[in-house]
N, C-alpha and C positions, 0 to 999 in steps of 0.2 A: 202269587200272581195278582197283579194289580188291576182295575178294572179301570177304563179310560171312559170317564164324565162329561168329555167336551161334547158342544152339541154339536150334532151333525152340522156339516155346510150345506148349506141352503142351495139349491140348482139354479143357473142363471134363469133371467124372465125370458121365456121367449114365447110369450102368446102373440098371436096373429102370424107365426111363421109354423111352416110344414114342418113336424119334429125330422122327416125325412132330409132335407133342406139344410137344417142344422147338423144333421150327425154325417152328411155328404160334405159338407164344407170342412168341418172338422176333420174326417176321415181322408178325404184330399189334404188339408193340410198339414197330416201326420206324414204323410206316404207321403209327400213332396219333398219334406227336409227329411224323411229316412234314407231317401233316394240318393240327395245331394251329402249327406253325412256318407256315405257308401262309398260314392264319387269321391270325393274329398277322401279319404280314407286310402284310396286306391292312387294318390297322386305322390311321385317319388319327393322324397323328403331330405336326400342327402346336400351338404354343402356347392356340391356341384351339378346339381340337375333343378338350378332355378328359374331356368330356363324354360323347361318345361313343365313343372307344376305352374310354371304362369298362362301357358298357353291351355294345364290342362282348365285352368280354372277360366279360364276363355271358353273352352270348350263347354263345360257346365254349364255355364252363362247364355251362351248361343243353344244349347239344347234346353233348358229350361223356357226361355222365352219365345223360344219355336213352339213349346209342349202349350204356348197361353199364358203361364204362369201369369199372374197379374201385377206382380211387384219380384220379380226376378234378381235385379239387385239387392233391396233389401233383405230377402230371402238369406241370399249368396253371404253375404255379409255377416248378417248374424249366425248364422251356422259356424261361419269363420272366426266370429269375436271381434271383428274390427270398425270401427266407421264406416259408412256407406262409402264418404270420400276415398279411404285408403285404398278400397277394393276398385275405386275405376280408376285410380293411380297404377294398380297393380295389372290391371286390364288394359289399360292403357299400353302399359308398359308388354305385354303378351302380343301388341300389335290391333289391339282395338279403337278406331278412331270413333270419336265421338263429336259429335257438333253442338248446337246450343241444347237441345233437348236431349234427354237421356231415356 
């Protein structure tokens, strides 16, 4: 058995912030894309019901940014692998109108 030499990684800085504060942020933003991984997860996948894995991923979108979320797209997106663009292409396309601001 081998013994592993690397040094430890060193913990980010985070003097002048509440250690509470940090591990609330973090701990929200684990359980926010567990949430959406779940979701996603649960959205039919076959050839024929594209239809509706778009509106559900509408639905994710609209419940996530109801919930606060502060960046709800990009959230949504990287969970999913794609550009931000592709995914309001894809919402768009579920019946989501969008105007100049997103």
């Amino acid at each position: 058995m081998s013994t592993n030499h690397s040094p430890k990684p060193q913990p980010e800085d985070v003097s002048g912030t509440d250690d509470q504060d940090v591990l609330g942020v973090g701990a929200y933003q684990i359980m926010t894309r567990r949430y959406v991984e779940r979701r996603i997860a649960e959205l039919p996948a076959g050839p024929g019901e594209t239809e509706a894995r778009l509106r559900g991923l509408l639905d994710i979108f609209e419940d996530i940014t109801a919930k606060g979320h502060p960046e709800p797209l990009r959230l949504l997106a990287a969970v999913l692998g794609i550009p931000v663009d592709t995914l309001v292409t894809h919402l768009r396309a579920a019946g989501r109108p969008w105007g100049e601001s997103r």
